[in-house]
HTML snippet that shows the backbone in 3Dmol.js (N, CA, C, O; Angstrom):
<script src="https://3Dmol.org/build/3Dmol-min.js"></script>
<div id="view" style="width:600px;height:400px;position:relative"></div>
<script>
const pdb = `
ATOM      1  N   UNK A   1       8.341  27.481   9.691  1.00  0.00           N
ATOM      2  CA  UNK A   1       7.230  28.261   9.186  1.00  0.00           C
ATOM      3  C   UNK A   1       6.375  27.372   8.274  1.00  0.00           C
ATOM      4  O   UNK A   1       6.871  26.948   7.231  1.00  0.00           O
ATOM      5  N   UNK A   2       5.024  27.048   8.639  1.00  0.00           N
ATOM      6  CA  UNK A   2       4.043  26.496   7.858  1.00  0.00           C
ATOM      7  C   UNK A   2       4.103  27.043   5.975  1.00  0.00           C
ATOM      8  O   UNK A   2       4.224  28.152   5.453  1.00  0.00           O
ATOM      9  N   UNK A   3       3.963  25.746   5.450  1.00  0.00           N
ATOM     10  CA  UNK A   3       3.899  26.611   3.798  1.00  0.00           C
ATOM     11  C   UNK A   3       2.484  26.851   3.412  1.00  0.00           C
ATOM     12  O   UNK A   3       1.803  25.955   3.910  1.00  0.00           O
ATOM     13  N   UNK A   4       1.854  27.576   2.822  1.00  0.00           N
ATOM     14  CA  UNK A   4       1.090  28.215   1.951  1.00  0.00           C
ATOM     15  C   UNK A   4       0.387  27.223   1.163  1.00  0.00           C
ATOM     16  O   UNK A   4       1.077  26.628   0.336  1.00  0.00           O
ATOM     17  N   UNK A   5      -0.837  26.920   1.243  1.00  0.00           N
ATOM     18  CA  UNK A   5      -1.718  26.274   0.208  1.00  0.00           C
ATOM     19  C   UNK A   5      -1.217  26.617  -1.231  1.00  0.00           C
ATOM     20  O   UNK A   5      -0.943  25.813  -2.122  1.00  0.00           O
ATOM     21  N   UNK A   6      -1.154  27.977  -1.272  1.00  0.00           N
ATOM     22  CA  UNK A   6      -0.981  28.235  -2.860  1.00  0.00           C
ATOM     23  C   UNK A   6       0.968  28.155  -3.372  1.00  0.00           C
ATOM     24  O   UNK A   6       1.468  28.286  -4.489  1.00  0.00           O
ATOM     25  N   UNK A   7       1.482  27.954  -2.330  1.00  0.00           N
ATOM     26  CA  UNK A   7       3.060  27.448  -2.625  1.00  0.00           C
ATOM     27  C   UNK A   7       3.095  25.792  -2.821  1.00  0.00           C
ATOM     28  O   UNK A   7       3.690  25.111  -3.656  1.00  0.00           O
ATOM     29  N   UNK A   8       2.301  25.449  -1.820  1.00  0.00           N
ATOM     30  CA  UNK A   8       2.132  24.154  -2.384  1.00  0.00           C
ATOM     31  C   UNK A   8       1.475  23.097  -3.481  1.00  0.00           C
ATOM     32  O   UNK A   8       1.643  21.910  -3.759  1.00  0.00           O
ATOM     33  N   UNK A   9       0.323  24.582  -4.126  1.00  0.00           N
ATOM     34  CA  UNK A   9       0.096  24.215  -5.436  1.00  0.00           C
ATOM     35  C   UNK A   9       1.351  24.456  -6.334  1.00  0.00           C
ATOM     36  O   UNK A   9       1.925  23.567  -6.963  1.00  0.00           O
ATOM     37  N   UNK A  10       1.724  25.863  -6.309  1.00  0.00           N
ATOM     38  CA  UNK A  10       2.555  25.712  -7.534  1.00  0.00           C
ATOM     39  C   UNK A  10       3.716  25.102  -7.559  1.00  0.00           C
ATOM     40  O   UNK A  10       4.421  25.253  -8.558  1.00  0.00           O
ATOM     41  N   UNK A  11       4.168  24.281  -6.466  1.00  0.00           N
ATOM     42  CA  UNK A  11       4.969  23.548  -6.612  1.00  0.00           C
ATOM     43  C   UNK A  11       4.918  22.043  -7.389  1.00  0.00           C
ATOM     44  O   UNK A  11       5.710  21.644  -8.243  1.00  0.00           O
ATOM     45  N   UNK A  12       3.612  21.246  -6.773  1.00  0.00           N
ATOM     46  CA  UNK A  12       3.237  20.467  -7.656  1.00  0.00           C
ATOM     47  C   UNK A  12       2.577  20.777  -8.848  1.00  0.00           C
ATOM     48  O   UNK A  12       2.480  19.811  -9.604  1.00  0.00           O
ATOM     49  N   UNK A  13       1.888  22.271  -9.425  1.00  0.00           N
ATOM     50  CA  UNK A  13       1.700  23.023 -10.709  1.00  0.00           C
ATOM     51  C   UNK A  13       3.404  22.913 -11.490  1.00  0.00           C
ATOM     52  O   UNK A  13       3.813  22.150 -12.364  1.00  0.00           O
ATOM     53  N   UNK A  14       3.732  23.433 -11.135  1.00  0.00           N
ATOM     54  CA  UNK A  14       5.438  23.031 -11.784  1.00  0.00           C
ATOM     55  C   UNK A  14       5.749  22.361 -12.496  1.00  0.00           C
ATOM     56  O   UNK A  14       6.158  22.558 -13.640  1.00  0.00           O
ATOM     57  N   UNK A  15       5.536  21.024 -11.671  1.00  0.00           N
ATOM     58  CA  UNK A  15       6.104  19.747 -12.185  1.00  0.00           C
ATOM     59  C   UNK A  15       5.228  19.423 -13.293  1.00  0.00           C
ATOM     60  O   UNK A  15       5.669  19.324 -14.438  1.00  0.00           O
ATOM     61  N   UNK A  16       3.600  19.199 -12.906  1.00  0.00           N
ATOM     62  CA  UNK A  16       2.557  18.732 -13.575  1.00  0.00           C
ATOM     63  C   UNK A  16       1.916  20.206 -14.201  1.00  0.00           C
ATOM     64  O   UNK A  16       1.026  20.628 -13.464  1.00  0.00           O
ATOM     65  N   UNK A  17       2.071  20.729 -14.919  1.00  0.00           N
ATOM     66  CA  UNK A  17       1.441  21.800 -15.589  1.00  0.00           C
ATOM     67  C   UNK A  17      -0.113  21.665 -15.989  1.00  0.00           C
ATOM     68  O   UNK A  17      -1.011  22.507 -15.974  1.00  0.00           O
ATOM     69  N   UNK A  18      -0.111  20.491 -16.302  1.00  0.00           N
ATOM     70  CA  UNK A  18      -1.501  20.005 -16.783  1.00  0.00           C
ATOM     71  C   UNK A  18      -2.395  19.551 -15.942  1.00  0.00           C
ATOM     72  O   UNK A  18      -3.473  19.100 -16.328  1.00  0.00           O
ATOM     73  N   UNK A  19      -2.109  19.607 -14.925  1.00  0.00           N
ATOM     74  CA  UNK A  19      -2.560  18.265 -13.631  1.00  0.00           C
ATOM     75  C   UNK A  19      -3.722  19.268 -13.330  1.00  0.00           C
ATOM     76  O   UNK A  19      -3.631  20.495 -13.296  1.00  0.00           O
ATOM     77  N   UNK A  20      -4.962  18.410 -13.094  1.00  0.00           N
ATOM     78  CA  UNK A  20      -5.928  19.357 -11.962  1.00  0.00           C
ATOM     79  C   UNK A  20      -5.269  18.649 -10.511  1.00  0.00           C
ATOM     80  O   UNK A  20      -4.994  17.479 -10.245  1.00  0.00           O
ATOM     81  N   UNK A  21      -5.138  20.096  -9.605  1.00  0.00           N
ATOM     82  CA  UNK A  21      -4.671  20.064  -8.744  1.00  0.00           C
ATOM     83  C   UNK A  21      -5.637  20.408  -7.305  1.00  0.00           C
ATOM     84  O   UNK A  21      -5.658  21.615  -7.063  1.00  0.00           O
ATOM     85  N   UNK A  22      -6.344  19.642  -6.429  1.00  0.00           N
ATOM     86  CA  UNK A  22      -6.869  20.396  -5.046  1.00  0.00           C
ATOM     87  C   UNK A  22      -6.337  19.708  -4.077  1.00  0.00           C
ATOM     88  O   UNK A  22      -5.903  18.560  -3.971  1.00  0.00           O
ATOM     89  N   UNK A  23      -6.511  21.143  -2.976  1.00  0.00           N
ATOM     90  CA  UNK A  23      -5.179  21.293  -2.000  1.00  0.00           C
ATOM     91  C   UNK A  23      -6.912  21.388  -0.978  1.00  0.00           C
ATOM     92  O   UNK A  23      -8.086  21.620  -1.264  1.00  0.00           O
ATOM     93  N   UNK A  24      -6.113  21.045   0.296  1.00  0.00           N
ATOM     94  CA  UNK A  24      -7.124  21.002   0.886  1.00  0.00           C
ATOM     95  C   UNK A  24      -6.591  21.278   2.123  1.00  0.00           C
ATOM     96  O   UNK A  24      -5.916  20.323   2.506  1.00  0.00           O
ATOM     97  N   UNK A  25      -6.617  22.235   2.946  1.00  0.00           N
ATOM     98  CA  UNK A  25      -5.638  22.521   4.650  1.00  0.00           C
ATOM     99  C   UNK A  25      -6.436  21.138   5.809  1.00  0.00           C
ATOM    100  O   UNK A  25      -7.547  21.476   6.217  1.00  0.00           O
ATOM    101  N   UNK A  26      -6.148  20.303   6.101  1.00  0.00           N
ATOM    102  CA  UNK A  26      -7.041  19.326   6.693  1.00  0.00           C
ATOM    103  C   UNK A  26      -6.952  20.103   8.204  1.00  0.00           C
ATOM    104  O   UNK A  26      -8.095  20.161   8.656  1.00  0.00           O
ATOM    105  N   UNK A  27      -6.267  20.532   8.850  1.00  0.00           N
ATOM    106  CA  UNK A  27      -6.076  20.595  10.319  1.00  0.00           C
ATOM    107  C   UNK A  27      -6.369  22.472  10.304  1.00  0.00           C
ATOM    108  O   UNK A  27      -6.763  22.965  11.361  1.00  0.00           O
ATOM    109  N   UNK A  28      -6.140  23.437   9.032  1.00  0.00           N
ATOM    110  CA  UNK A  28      -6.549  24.816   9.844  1.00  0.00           C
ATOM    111  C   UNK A  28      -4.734  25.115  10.320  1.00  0.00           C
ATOM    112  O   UNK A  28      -4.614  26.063  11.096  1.00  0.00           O
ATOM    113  N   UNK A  29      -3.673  24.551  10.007  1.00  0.00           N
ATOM    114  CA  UNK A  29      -2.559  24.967  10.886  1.00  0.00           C
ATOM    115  C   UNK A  29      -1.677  25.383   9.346  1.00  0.00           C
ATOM    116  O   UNK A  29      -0.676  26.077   9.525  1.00  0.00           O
ATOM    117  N   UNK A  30      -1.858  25.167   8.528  1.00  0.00           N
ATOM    118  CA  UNK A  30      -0.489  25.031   7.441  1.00  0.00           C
ATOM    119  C   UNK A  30       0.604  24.260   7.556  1.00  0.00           C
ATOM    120  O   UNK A  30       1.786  24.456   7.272  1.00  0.00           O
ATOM    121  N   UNK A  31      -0.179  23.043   8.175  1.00  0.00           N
ATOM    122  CA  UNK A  31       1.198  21.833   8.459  1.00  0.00           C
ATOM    123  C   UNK A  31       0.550  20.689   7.643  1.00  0.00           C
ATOM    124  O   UNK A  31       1.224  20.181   6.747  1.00  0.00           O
ATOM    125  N   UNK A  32      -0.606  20.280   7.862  1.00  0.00           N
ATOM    126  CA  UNK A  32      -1.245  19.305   7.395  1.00  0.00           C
ATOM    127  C   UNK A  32      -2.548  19.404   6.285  1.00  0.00           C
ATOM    128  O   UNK A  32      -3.627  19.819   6.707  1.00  0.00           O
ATOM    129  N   UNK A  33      -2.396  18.989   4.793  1.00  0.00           N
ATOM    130  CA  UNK A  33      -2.735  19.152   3.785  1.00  0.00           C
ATOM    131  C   UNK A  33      -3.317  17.752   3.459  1.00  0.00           C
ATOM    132  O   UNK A  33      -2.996  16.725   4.057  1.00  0.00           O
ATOM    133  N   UNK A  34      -4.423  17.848   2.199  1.00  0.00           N
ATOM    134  CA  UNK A  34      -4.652  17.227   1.386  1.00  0.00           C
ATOM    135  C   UNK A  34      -4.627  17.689   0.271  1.00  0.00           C
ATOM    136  O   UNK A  34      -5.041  18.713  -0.272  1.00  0.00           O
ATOM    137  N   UNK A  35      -3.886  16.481  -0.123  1.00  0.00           N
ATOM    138  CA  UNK A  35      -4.181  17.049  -2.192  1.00  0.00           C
ATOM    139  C   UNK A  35      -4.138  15.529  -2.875  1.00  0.00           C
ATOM    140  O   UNK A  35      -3.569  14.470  -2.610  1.00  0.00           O
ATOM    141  N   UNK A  36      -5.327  16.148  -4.204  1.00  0.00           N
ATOM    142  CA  UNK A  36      -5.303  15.513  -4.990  1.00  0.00           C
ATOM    143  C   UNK A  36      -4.977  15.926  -6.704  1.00  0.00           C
ATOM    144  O   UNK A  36      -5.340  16.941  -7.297  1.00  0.00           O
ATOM    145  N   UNK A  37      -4.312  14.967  -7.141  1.00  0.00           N
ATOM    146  CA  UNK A  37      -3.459  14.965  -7.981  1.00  0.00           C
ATOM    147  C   UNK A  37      -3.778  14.326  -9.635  1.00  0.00           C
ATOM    148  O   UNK A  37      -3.299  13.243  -9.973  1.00  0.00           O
ATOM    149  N   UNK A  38      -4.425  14.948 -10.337  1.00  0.00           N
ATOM    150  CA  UNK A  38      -4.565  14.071 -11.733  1.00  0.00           C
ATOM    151  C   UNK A  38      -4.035  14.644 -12.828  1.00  0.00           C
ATOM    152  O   UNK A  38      -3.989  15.787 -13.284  1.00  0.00           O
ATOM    153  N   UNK A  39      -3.636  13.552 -13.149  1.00  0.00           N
ATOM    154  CA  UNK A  39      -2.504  14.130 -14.615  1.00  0.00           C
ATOM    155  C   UNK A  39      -2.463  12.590 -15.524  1.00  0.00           C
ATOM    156  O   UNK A  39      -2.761  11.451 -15.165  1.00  0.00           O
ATOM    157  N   UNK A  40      -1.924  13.163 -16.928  1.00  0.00           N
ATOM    158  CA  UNK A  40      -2.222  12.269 -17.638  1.00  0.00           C
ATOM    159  C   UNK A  40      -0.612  11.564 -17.882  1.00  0.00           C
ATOM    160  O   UNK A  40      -0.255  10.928 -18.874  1.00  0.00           O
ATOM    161  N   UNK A  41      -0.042  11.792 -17.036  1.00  0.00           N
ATOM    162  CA  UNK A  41       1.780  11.690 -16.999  1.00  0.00           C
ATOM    163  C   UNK A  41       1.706  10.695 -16.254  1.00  0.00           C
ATOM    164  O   UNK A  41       2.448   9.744 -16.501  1.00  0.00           O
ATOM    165  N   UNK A  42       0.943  10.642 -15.321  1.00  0.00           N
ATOM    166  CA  UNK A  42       0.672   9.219 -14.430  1.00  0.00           C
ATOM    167  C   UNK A  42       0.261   7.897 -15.270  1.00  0.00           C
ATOM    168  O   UNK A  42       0.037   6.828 -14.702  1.00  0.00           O
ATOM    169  N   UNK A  43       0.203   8.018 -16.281  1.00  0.00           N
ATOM    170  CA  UNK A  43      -1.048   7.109 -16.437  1.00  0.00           C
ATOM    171  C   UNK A  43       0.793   5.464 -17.222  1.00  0.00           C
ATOM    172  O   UNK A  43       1.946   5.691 -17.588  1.00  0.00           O
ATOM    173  N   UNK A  44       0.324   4.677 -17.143  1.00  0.00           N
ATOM    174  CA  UNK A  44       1.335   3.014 -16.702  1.00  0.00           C
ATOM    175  C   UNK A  44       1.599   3.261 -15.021  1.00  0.00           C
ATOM    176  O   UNK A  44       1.610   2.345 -14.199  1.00  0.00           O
ATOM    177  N   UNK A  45       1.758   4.357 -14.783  1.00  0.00           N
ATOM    178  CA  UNK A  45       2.651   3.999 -13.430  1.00  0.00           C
ATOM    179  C   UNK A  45       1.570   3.818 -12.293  1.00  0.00           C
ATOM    180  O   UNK A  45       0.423   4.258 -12.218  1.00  0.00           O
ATOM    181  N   UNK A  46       2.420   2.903 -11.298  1.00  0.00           N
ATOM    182  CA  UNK A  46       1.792   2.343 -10.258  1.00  0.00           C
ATOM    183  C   UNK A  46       1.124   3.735  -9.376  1.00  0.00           C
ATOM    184  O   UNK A  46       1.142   4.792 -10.007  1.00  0.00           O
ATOM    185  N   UNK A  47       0.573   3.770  -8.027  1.00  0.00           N
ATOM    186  CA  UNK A  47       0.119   4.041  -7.690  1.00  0.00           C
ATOM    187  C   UNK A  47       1.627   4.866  -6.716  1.00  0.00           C
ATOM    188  O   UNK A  47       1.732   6.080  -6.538  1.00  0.00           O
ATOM    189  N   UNK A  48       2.341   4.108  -6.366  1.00  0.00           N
ATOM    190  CA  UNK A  48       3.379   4.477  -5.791  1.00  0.00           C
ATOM    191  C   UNK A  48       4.356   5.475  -6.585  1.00  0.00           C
ATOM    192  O   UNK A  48       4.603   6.606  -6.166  1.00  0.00           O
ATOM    193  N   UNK A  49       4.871   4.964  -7.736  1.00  0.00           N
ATOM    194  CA  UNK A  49       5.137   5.963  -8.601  1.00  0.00           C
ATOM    195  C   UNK A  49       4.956   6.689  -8.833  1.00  0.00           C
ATOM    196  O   UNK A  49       5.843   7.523  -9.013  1.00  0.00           O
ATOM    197  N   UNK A  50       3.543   6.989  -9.035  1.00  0.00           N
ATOM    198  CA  UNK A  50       2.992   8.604  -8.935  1.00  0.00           C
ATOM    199  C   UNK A  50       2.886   9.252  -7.921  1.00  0.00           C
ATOM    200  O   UNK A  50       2.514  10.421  -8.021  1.00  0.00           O
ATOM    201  N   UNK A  51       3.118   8.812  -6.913  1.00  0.00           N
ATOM    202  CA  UNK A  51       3.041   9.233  -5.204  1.00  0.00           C
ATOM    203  C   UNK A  51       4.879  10.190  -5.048  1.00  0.00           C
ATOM    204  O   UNK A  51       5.223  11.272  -4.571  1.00  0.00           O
ATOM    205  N   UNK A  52       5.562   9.132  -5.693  1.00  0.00           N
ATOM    206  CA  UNK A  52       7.013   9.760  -5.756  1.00  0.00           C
ATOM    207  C   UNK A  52       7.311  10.777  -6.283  1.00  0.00           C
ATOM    208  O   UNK A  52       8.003  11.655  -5.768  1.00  0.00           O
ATOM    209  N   UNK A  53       6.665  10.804  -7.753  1.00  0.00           N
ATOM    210  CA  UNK A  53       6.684  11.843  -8.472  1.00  0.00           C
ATOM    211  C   UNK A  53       6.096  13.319  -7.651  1.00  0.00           C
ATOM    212  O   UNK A  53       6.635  14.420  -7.765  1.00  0.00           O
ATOM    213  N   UNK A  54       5.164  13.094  -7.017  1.00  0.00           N
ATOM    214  CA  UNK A  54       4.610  14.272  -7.128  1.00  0.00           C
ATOM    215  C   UNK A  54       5.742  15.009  -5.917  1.00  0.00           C
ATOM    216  O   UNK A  54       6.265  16.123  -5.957  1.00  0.00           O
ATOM    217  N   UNK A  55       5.913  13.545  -4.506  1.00  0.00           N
ATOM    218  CA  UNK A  55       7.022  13.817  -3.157  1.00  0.00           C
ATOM    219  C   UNK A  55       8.030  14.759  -3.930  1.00  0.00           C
ATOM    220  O   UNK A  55       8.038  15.951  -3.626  1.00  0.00           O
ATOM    221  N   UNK A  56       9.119  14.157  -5.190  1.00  0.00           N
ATOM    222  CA  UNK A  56       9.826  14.723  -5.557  1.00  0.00           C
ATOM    223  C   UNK A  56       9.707  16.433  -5.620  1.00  0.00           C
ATOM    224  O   UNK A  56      10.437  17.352  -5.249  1.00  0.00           O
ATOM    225  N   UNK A  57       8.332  16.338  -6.322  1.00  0.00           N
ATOM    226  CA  UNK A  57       8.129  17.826  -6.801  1.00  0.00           C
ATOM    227  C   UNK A  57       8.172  18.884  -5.680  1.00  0.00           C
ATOM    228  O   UNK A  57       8.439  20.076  -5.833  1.00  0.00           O
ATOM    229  N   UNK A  58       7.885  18.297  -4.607  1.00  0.00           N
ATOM    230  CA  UNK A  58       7.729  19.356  -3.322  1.00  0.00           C
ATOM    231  C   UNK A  58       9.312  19.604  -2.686  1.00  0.00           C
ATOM    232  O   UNK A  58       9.595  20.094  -1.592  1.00  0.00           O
ATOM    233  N   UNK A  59      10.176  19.132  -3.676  1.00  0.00           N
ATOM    234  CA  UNK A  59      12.166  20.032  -2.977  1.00  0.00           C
ATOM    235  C   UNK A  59      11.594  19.978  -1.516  1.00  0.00           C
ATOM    236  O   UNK A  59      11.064  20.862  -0.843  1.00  0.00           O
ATOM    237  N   UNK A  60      11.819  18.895  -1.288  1.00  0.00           N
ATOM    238  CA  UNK A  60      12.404  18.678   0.180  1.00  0.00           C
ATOM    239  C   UNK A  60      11.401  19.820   1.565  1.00  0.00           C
ATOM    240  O   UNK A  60      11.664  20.319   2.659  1.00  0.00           O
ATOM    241  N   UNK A  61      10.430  19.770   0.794  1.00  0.00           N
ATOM    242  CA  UNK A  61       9.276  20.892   1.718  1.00  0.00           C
ATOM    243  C   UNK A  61       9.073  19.689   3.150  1.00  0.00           C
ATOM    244  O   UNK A  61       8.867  20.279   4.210  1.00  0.00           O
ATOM    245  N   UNK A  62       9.096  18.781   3.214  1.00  0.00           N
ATOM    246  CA  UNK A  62       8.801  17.897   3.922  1.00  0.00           C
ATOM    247  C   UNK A  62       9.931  17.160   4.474  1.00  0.00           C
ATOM    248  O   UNK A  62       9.461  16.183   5.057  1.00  0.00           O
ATOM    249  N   UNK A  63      11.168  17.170   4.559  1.00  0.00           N
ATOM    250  CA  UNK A  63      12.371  16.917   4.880  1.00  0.00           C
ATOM    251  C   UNK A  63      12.857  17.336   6.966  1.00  0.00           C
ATOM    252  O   UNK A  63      13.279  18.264   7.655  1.00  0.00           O
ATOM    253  N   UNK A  64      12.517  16.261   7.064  1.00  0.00           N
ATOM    254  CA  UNK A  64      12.961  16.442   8.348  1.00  0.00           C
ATOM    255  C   UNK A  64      12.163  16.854   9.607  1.00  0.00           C
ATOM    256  O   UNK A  64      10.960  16.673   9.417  1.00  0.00           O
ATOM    257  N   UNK A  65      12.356  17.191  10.440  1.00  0.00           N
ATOM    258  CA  UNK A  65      11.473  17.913  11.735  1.00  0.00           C
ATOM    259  C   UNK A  65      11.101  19.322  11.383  1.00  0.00           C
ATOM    260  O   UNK A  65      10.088  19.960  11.670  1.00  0.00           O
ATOM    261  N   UNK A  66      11.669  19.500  11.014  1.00  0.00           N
ATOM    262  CA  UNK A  66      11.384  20.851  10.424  1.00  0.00           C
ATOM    263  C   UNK A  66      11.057  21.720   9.491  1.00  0.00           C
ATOM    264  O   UNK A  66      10.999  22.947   9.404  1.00  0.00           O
ATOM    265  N   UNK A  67      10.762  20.386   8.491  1.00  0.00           N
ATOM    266  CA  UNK A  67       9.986  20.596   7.408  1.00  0.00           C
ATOM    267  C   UNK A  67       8.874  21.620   7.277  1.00  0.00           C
ATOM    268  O   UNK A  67       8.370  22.063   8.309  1.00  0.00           O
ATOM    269  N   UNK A  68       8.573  21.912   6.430  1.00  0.00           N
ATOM    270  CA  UNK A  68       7.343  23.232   5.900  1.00  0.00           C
ATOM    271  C   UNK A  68       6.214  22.589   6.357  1.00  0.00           C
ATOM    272  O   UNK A  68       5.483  22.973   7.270  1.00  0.00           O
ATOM    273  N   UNK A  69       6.115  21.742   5.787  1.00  0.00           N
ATOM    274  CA  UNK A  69       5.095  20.543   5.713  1.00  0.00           C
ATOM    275  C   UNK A  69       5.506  19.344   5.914  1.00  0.00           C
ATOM    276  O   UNK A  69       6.327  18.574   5.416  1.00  0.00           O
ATOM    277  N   UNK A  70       4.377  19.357   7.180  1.00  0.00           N
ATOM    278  CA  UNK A  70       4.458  18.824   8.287  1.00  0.00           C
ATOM    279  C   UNK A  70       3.949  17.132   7.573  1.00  0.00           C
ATOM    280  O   UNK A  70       4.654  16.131   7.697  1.00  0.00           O
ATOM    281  N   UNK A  71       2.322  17.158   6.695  1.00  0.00           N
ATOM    282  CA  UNK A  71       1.932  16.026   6.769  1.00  0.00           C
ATOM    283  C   UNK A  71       0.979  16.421   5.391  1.00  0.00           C
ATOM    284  O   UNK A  71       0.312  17.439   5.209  1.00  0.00           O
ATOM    285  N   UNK A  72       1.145  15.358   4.585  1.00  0.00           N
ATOM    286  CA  UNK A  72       0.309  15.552   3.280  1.00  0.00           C
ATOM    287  C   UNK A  72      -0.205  14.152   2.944  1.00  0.00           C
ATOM    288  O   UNK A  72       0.558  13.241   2.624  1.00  0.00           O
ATOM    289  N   UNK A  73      -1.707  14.005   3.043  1.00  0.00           N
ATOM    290  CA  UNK A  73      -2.387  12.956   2.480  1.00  0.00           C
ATOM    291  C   UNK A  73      -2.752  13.233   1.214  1.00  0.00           C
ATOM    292  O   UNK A  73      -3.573  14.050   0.797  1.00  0.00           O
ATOM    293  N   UNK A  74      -1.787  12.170   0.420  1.00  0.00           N
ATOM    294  CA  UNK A  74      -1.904  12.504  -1.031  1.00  0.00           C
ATOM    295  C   UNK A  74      -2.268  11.132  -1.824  1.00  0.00           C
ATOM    296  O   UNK A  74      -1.834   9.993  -1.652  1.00  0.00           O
ATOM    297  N   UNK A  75      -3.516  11.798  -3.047  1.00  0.00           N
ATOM    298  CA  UNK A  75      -4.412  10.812  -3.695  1.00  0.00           C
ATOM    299  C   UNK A  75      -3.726  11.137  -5.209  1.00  0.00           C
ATOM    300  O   UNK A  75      -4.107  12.199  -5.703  1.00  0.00           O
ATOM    301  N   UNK A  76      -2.888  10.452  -5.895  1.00  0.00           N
ATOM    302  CA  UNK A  76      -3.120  10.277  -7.624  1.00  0.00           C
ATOM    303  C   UNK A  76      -3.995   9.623  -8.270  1.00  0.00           C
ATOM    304  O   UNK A  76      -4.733   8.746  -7.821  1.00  0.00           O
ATOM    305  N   UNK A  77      -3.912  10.246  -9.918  1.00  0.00           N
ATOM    306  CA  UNK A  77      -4.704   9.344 -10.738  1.00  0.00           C
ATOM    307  C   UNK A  77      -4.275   9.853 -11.823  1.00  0.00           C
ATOM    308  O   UNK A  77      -4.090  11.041 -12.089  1.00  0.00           O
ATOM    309  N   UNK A  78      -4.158   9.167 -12.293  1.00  0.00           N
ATOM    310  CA  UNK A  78      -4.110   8.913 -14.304  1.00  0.00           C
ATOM    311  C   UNK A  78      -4.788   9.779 -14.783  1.00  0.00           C
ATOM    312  O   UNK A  78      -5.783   9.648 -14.070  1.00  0.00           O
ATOM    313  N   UNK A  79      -5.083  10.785 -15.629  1.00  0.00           N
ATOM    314  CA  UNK A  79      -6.693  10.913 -16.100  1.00  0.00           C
ATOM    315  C   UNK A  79      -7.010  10.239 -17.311  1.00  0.00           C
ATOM    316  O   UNK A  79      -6.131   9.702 -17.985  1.00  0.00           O
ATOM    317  N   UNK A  80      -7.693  10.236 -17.492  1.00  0.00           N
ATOM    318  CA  UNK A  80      -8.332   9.528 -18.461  1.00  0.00           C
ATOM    319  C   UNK A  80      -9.125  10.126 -19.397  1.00  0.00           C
ATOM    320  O   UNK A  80      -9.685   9.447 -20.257  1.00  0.00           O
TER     321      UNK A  80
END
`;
const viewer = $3Dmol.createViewer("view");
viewer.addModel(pdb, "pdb");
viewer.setStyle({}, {cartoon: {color: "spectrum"}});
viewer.zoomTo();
viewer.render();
</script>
């Protein structure tokens, strides 16, 4: 079962409370998302690091073939 734009905010809302968060459905299916990610929790860490952080936050939504979510192009940033 496809996940929910707004499950997949508050999942990364969760983690990052502070973060401006946009979610973006790229394909129309609830498999394939964009989001972008700014928080000030990012800010020393690499680009990758913050990429992990956020993977973490989504509990395994993306785990396998059968994952919720299917495919997420995801942008961090520091804010500043």
């Amino acid at each position: 079962m496809p996940i929910e734009a707004a499950e997949l905010r508050r999942l990364i809302q969760d983690a990052f409370p502070h973060a401006k968060i946009t979610i973006t459905d790229l394909a129309g299916d609830g498999n394939h998302y964009g989001a972008e990610v700014v928080d000030a929790s990012f800010k020393g860490l690499n680009r990758v690091q913050q990429q992990r952080a956020v993977y973490a936050a989504l509990q395994d939504k993306m785990k396998g073939p059968d994952g919720e979510l299917h495919a997420l192009a995801l942008t961090t940033k520091a804010e500043e």
